[in-house]
C-alpha positions in Angstrom: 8.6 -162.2 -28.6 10.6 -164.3 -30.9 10.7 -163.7 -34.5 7.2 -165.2 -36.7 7.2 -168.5 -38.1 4.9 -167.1 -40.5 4.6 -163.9 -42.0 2.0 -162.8 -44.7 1.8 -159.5 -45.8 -0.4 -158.0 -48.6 -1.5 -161.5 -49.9 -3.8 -160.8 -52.7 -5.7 -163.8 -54.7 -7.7 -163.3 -58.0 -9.7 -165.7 -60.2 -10.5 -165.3 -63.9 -14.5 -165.7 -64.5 -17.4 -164.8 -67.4 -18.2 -161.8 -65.2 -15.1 -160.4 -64.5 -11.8 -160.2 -61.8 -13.0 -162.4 -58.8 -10.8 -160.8 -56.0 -11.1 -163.7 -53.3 -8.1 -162.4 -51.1 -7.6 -158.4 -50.5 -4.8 -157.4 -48.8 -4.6 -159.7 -46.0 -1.4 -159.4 -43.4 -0.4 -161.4 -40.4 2.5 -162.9 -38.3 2.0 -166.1 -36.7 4.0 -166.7 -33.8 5.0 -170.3 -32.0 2.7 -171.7 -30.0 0.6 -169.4 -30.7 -2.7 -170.1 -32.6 -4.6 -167.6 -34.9 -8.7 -167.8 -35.3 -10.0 -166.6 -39.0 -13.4 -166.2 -38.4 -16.2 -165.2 -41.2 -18.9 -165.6 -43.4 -18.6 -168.6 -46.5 -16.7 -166.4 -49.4 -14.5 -164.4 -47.0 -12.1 -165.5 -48.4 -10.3 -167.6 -45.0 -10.1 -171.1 -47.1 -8.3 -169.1 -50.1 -5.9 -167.3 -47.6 -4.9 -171.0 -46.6 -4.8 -172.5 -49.8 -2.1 -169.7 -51.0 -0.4 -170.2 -48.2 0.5 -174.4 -49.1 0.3 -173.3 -52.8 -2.5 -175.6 -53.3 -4.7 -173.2 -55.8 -5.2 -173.4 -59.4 -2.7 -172.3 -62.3 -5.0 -169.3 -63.5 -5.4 -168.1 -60.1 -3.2 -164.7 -59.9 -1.3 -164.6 -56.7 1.0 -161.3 -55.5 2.3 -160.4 -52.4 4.1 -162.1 -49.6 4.2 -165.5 -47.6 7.2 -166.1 -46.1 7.8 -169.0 -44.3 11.0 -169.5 -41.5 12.2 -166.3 -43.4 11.6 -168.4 -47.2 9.5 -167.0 -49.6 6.7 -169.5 -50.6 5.4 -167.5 -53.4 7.0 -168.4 -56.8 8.2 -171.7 -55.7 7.7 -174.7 -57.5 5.0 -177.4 -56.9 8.1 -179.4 -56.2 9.8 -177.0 -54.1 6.6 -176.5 -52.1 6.5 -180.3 -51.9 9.3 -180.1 -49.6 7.5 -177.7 -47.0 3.7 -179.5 -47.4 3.5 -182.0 -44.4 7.1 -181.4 -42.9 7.3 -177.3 -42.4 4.0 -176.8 -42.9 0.6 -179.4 -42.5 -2.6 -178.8 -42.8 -6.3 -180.5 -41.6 -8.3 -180.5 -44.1 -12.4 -180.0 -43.8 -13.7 -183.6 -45.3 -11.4 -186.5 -44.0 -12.8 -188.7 -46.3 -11.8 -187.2 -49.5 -8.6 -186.0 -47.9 -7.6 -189.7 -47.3 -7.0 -192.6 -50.3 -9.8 -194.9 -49.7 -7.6 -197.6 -51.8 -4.6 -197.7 -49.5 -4.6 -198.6 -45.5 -4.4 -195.9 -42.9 -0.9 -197.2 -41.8 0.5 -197.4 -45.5 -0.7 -193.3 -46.2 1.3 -192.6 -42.2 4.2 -194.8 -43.9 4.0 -192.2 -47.1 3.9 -189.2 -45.1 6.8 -189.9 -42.5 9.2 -191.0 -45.6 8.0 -188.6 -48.0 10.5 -186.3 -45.8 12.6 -188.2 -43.7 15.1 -190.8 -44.6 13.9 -193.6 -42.0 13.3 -197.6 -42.8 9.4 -198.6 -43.2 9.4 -200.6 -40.1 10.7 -197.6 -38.0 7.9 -195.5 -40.0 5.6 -198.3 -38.8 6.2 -197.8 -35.4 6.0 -194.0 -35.6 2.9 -194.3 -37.1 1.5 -196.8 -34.2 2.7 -194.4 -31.9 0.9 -191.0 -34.2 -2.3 -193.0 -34.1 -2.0 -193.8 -29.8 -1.5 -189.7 -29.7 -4.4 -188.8 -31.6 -6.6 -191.3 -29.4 -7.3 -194.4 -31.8 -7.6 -197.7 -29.6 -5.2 -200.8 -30.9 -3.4 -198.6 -33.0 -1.0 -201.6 -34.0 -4.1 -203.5 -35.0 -6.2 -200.4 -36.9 -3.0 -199.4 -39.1 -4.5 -202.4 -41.5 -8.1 -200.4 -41.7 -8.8 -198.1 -44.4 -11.0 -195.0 -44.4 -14.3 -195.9 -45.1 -14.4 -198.6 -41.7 -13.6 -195.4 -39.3 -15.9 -193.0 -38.5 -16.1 -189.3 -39.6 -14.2 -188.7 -36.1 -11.8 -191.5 -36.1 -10.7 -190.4 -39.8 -10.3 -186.6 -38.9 -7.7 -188.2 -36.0 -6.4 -190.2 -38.9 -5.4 -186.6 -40.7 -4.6 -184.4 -37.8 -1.9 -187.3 -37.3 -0.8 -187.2 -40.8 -0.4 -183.5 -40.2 2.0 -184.0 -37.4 4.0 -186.7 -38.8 6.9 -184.6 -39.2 6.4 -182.4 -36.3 5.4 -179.1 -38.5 6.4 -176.0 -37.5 2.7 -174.3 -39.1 -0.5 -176.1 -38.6 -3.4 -175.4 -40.6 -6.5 -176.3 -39.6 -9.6 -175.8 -42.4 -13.0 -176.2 -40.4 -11.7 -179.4 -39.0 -15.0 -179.8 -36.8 -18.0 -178.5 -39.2 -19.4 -182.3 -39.8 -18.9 -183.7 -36.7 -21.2 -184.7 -33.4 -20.4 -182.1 -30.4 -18.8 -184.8 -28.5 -16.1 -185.7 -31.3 -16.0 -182.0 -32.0 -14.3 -181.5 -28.5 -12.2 -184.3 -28.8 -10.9 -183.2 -32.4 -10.5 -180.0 -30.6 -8.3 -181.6 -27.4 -6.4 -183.6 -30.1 -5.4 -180.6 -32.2 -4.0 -178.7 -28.7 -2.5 -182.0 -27.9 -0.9 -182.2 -31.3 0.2 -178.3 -31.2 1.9 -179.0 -27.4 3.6 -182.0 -28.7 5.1 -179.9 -32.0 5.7 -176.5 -30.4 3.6 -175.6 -33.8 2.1 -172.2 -34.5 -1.5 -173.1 -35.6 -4.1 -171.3 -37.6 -7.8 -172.2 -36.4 -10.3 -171.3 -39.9 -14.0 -172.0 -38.5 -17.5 -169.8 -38.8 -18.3 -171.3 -35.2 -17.5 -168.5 -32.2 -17.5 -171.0 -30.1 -14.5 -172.5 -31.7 -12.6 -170.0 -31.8 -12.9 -168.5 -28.2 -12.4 -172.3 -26.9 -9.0 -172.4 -29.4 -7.1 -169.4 -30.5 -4.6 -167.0 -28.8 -5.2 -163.9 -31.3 -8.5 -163.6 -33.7 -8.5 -162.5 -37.6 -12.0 -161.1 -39.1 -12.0 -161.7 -42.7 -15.3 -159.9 -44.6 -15.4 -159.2 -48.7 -11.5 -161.1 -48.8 -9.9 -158.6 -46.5 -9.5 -158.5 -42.9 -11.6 -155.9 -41.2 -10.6 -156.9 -37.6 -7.9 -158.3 -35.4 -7.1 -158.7 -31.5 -6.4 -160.7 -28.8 -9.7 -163.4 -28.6 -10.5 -162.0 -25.3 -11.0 -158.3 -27.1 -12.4 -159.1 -29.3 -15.2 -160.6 -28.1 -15.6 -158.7 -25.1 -14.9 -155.4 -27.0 -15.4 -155.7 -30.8 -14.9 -152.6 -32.4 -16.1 -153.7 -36.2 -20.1 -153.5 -37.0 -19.3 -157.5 -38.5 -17.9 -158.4 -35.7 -20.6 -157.1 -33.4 -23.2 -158.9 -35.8 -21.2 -162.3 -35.5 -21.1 -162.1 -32.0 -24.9 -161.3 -31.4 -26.1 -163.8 -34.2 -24.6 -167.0 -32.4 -26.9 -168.6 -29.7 -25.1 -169.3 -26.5 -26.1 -172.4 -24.7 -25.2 -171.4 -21.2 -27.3 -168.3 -21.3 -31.2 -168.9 -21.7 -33.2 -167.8 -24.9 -35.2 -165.0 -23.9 -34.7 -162.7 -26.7 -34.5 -163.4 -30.6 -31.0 -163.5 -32.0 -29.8 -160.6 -33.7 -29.6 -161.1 -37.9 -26.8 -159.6 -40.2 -29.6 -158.4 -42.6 -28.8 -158.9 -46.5 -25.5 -161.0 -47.9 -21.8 -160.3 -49.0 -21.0 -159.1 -51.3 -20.1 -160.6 -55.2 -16.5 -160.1 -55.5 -16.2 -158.9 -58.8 -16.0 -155.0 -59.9 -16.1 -154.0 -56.0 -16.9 -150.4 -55.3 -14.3 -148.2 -53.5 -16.4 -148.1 -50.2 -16.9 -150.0 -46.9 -17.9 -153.2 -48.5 -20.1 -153.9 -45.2 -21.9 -150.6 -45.2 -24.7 -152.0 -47.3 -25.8 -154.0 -44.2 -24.6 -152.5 -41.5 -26.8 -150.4 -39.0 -24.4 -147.4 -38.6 -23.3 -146.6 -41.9 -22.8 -143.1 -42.6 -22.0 -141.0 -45.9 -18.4 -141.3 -45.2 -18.6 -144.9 -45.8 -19.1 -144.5 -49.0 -16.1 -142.6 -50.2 -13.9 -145.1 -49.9 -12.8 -148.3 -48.2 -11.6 -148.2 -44.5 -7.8 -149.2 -44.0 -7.5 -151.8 -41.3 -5.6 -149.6 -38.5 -4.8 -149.7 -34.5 -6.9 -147.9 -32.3 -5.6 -145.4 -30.6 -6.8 -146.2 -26.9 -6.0 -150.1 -27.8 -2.7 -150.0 -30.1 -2.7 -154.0 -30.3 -6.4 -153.7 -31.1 -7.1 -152.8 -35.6 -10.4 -152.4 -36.9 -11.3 -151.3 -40.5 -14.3 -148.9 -39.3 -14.6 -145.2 -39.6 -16.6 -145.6 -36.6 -14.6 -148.0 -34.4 -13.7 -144.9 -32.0 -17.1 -144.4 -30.7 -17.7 -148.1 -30.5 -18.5 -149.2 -26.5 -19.9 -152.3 -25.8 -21.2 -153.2 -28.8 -23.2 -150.2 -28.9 -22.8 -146.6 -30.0 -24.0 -143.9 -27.9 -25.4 -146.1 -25.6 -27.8 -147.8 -27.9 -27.7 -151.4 -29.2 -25.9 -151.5 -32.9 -27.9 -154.4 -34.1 -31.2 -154.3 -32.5 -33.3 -158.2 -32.3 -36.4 -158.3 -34.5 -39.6 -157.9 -33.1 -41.6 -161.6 -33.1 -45.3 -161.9 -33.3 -47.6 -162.4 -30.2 -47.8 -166.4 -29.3 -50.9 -167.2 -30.0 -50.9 -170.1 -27.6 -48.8 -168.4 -24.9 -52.2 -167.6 -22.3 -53.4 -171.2 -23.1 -51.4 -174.2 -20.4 -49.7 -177.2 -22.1 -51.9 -179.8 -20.2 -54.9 -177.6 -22.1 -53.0 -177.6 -25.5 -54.3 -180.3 -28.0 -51.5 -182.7 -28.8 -50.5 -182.5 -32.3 -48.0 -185.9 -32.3 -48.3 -188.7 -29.7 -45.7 -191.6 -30.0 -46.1 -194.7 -27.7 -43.7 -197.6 -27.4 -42.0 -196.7 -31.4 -39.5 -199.3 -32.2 -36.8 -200.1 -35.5 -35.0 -202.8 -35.7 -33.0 -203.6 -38.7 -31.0 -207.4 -39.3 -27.4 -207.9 -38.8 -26.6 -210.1 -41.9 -23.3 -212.1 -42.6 -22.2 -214.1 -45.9 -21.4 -213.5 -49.4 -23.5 -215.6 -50.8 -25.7 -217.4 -49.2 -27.1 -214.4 -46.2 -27.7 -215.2 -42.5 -28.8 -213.3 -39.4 -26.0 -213.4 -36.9 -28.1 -209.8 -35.2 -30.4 -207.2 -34.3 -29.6 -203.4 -34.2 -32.1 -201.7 -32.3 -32.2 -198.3 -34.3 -35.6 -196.9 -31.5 -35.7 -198.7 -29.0 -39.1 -197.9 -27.9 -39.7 -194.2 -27.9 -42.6 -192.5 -25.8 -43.7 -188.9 -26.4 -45.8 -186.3 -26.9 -46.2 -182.7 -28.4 -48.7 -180.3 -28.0 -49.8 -177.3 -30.3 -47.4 -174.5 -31.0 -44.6 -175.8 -28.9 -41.2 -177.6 -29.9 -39.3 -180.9 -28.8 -35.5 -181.5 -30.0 -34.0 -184.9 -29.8 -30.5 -184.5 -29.3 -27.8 -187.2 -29.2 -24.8 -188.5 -31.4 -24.8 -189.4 -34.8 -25.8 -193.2 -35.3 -28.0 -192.8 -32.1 -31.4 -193.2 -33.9 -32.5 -189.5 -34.2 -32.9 -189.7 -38.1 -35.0 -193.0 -38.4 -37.0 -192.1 -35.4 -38.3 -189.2 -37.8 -38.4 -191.3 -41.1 -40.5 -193.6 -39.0 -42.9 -190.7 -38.2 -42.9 -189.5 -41.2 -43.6 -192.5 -43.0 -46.8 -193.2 -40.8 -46.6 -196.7 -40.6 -44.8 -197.6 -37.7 -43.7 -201.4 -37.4 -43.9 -201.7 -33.9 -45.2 -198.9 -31.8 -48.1 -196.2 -32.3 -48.2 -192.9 -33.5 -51.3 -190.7 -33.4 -51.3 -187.4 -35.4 -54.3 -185.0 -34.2 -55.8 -187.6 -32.4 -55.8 -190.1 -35.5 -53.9 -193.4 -34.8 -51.6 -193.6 -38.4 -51.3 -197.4 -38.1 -55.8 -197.3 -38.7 -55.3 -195.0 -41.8 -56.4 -196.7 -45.1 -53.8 -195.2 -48.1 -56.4 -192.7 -49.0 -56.8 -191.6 -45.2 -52.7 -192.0 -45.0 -52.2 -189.4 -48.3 -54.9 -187.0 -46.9 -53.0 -186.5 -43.4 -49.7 -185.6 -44.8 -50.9 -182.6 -45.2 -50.5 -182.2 -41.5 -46.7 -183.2 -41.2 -44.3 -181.8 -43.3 -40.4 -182.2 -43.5 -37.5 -180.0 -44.0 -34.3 -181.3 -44.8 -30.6 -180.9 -43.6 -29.5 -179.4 -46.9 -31.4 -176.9 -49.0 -29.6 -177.3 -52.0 -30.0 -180.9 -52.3 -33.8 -181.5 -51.6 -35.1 -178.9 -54.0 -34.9 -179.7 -57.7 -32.9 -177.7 -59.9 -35.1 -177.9 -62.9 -37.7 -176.6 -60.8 -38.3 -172.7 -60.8 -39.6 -171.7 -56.9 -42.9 -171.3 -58.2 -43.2 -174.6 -59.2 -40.9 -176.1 -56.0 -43.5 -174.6 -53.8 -46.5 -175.4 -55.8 -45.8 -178.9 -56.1 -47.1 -180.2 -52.7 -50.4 -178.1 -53.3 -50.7 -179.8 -56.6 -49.8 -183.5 -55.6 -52.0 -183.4 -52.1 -55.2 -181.4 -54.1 -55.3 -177.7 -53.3 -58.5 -176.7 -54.0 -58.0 -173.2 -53.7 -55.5 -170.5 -55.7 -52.4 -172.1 -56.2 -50.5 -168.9 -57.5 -51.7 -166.6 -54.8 -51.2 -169.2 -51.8 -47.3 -169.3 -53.6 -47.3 -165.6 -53.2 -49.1 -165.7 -49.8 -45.9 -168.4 -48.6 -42.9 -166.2 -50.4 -44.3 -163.2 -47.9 -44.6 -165.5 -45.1 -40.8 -166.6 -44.9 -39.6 -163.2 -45.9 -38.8 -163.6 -49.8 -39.9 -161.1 -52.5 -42.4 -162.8 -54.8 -40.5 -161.4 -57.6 -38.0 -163.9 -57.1 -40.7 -166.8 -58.2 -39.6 -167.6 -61.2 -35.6 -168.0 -60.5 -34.0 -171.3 -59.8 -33.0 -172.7 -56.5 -28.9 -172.2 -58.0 -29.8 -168.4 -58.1 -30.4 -168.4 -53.9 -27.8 -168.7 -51.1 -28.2 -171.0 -48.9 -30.0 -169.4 -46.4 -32.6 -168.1 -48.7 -33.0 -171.6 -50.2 -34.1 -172.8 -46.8 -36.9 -170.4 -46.9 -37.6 -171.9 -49.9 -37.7 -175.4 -48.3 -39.6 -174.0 -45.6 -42.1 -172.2 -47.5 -43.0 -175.7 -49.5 -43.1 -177.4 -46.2 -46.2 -174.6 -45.2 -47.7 -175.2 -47.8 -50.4 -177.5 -46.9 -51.0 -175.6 -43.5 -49.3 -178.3 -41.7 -49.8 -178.8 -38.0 -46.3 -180.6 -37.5 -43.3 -179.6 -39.3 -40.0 -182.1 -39.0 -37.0 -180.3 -38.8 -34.5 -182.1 -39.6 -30.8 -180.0 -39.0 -32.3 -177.3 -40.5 -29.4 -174.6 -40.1 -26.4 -176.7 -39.8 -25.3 -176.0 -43.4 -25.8 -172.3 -42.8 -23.3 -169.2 -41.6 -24.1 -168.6 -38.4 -25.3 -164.8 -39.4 -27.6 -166.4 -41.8 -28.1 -169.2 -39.1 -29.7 -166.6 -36.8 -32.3 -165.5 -39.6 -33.5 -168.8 -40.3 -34.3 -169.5 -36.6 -35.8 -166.7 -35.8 -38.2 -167.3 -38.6 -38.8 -170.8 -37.1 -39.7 -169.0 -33.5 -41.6 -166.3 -35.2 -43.8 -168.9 -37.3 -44.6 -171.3 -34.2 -45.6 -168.5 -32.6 -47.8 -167.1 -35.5 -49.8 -170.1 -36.7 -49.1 -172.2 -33.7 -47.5 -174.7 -35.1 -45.4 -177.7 -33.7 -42.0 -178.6 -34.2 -40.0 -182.0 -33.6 -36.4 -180.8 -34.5 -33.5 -182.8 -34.8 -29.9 -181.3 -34.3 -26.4 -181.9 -33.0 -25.7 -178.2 -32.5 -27.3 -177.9 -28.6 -26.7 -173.6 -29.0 -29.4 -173.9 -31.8 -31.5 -176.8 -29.7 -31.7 -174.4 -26.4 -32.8 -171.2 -28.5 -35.5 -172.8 -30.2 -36.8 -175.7 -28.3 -39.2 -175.7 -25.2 -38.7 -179.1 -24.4 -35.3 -181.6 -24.9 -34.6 -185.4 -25.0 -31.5 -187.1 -25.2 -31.1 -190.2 -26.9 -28.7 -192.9 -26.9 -28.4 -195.9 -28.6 -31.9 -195.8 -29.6 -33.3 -195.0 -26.5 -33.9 -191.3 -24.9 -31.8 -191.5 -21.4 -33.4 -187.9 -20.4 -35.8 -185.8 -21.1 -38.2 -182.4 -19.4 -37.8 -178.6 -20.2 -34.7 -177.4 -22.3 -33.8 -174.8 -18.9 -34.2 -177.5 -16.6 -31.8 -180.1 -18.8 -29.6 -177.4 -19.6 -29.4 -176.4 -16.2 -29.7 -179.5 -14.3 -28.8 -182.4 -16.6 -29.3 -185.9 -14.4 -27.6 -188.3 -16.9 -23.9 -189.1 -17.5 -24.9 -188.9 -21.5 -26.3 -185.5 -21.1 -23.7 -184.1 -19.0 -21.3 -185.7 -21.3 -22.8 -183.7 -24.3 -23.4 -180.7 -22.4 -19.7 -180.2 -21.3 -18.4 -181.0 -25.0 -20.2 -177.8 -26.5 -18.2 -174.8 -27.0 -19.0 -171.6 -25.6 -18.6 -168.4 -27.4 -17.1 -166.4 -24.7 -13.2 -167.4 -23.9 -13.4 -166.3 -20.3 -16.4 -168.3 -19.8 -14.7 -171.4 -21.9 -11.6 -170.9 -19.7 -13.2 -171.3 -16.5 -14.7 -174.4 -17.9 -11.6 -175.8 -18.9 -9.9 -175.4 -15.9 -12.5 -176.6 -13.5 -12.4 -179.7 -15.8 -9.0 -180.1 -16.3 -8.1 -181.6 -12.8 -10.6 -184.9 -13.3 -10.1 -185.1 -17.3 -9.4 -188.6 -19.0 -7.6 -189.6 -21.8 -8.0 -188.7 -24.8 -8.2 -192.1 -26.1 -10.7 -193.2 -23.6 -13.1 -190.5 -24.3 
């Protein structure tokens, strides 16, 4: 094999803070070879986004760096902001996780291609012009000679990230970095970011780094596969090892916490139980043997070394007990066993005999198209729902699924406000547009909401006592506030001891408990999820949705849930319908659209999602390869 484009070895990152040492990166080594591309998989705080960040010498003055990046056979550590100038976009580019704020929303698209082709290369601006028409055909923009005049804020999320990756290749890079270059985006412009980065890699010859917390990424994208846990790699392979043969606890957790959506849900996904840990003061131990299932004594002396294995010498893990790791289990039994879920309460009862919590006829939105400075004038109609028809019965879920800008958000703020426009909707057999305000106030008790992201819909003046108590108090609990708070903390799995803390002291997955908790308060009948776990790692992820399953199956409760991420919508949903452009194109049972999709849309969106398993994801792709399109036409 030739010799690495990049080569890091003992990279170490530490910030100052009041508590102490934070030690971000520890000890992290790798060669990256061209062509190649190199997954970094793990949970937020693992340190992958530092490990990047060092690399283009992009971190803060007080942050401590030692060890070795070399790059080409140059050391990058020590050098100058200037020097590294020099290697940022031409040796090395990198695609960064928010286009928006990665692009100048004050300058054009083609002025910032203009900037980045003769901030290292001595060419004329109308020779940079037409390189940059010709980045933007590449990447799949339509009228590239016309949309080098747009700037950033009239593309959408997908068209901007295009927008980077071809900034990023404006100089044909050797390195390639790619930061979570999908995490916001629809599953359909998640593939196509995906085809455009291979496209971009085949065109440069460029070694690539892949940083994601999806699976499915990663066995769609990368050659070899780096698992980063407490800033230090604790295991490394070929992709097809490791996640047919993981031989670090982590890893095996990863793997079983991510819902496949080519396999159906039968059984609950398997949680990493508890969090990682706070980088500061570490003890000399396994720092994953606090949640791991097969911790021994041993673990505790000191920390593991990330070494080869002696029947796989390609193959390191950083486990004492990698050796007697088979399958993901050890001595034949499962590592991580799946929780136990309560009985269904409405499982003996048929759906035709359920009582229907939510009935929507004939729901429609429309908002004006306006034009004029001044003086305003309708030139238009956008038909948000487009008359929507459905139904959902006690203790069972529907997901509407579609792309962003299809209608899936204001068909539930249109629900939620009970006071459809034009259309009906009947909540336990009461028709909302017949409910006086009194009438209106008293039924929200039986729909309840929870939002995309936990951190922004609770208040952070607000201890969780008082977050929780506050729909009991507004909607007139007439019962024992402070014991039905208590009653709720046990219900989502929080320790009423935590009551009086602030939402900041939570991580994310536990301030979704939170949200949820609130949102049971009132002993709802409906509950309106609304992306509920798309801001969470996907080992948290798996706790929050089992929750969700356990609860509908414990109070019977109904769920209309709203997500892009199809994994999530096939594990928890019993029934699907796809909508686009305001209108649903398919619907019936999530096996039987899964399965069996009948629409173009729904195949479409079906084919787009990625499929954690890289022997599974290559047959896909090669079966598809012989009838694909264009990138541009996609």
């Amino acid at each position: 094999m030739t010799s690495p484009v990049l080569s890091v070895k003992d990279l170490r990152v530490n910030f100052p803070s009041e508590a102490g040492s934070v030690s971000a990166v520890r000890g992290v080594d790798f060669d990256l070879y061209p062509g190649r591309t190199l997954g970094i998989v793990g949970e937020s705080g693992s340190g992958k986004s530092v490990t990047s960040m060092s690399i283009m010498g992009l971190l803060p003055d007080y942050a401590k760096i030692t060890g070795s990046v070399k790059f080409d056979g140059r050391e990058l550590l020590g050098l100058s902001d200037k020097q590294m100038s020099d290697i940022r976009g031409n040796g090395i580019g990198m695609i960064f996780q928010d286009p928006l704020s990665a692009l100048t929303p004050v300058f054009d698209i083609g002025s910032q291609l203009v900037e980045a082709i003769q901030a290292h290369r001595d060419v004329g601006k109308k020779q940079a012009l037409k390189e940059a028409t010709e980045l933007l055909d590449l990447v799949g923009i339509p009228d590239p000679h016309l949309r080098l005049k747009s700037f950033p804020h009239e593309f959408s999320g997908g068209m901007r990230q295009r927008v980077v990756i071809a900034i990023a290749i404006a100089n044909n890079p050797r390195v390639l970095i790619a930061d979570e270059p999908t995490t916001a985006l629809d599953v359909t412009i998640q593939a196509q970011i995906l085809d455009v980065i291979k496209l971009a890699q085949r065109e440069t010859g460029a070694a690539t780094i892949m940083i994601t917390h999806d699976m499915g990424v990663v066995a769609e994208t990368a050659d070899d596969v780096m698992v980063m846990y407490a800033g230090r790699p604790v295991e490394r392979g070929d992709v097809d090892t490791i996640f047919s043969q993981p031989r670090m606890p982590y890893t095996v957790g990863l793997l079983g916490s991510t819902p496949r959506p080519d396999v159906s849900a039968e059984e609950p996904l398997t949680p990493i139980v508890g969090s990682p840990p706070v980088l500061v003061d570490l003890k000399q131990r396994c720092q994953f043997a606090p949640r791991c299932p097969v911790a021994q004594p041993a673990c505790s002396d000191g920390e593991p070394p990330l070494i080869p294995l002696d029947d796989a010498p390609s193959h390191q893990s950083a486990c004492l007990r990698a050796p007697e790791i088979r399958n993901r289990k050890i001595d034949g039994e499962l590592m991580f066993k799946p929780p136990q879920l309560s009985e269904d309460v409405m499982a003996s009862i048929p759906r035709d005999e359920r009582p229907a919590t939510l009935e929507v006829t004939d729901l429609r939105k429309e908002f004006p198209l306006t034009k004029g400075a001044l003086v305003k004038r309708r030139v238009g109609t956008v038909k948000a729902v487009d008359g929507l028809t459905f139904d959902i019965r006690k203790g069972e879920c529907m997901a509407i699924v579609g792309e962003s800008g299809c209608g899936k958000t204001t068909t539930l703020l249109e629900i939620m406000d009970l006071k459809p426009e034009n259309g009906t909707v009947v909540l336990n057999g009461k028709d909302a547009a017949g409910m006086s305000n009194s009438e209106r106030r008293e039924a929200r008790k039986d729909i309840q909401i929870v939002f995309q992201d936990p951190m922004s819909s609770l208040n952070p003046r607000l201890t969780v006592r008082e977050v929780i108590a506050e729909p009991l108090n507004s909607l007139g609990f007439d019962g024992d506030v402070d014991a039905r708070v208590n009653e709720l903390m046990g219900l989502v799995g929080l320790d009423s001891s935590q009551l009086d803390r602030f939402p900041s002291h939570f991580s994310g997955g536990q301030r979704q408990r939170i949200g949820l908790a609130r949102a049971l308060a009132t002993n709802p009948s409906v509950l309106v999820l609304d992306e509920p776990v798309s801001a969470l790692d996907v080992s948290i992820q798996a706790g929050v949705i089992n929750l969700l399953e356990d609860l509908k199956r414990k109070l019977g409760l109904s769920y209309l849930f709203v997500a892009h991420d199809l994994s999530v919508v096939r594990h928890l949903s019993d029934s699907v319908a796809v909508m686009y452009k305001g209108k649903f194109v398919e619907s019936g049972p999530t096996d039987e659209i899964f399965e069996n999709p009948q629409a173009d849309y729904t195949k479409k969106l079906l084919e787009a999602i990625p499929i954690p398993d890289p022997a599974a994801a290559r047959q896909r792709r090669n079966a598809g390869s012989a009838n694909a399109s264009p990138i541009s036409q996609k």
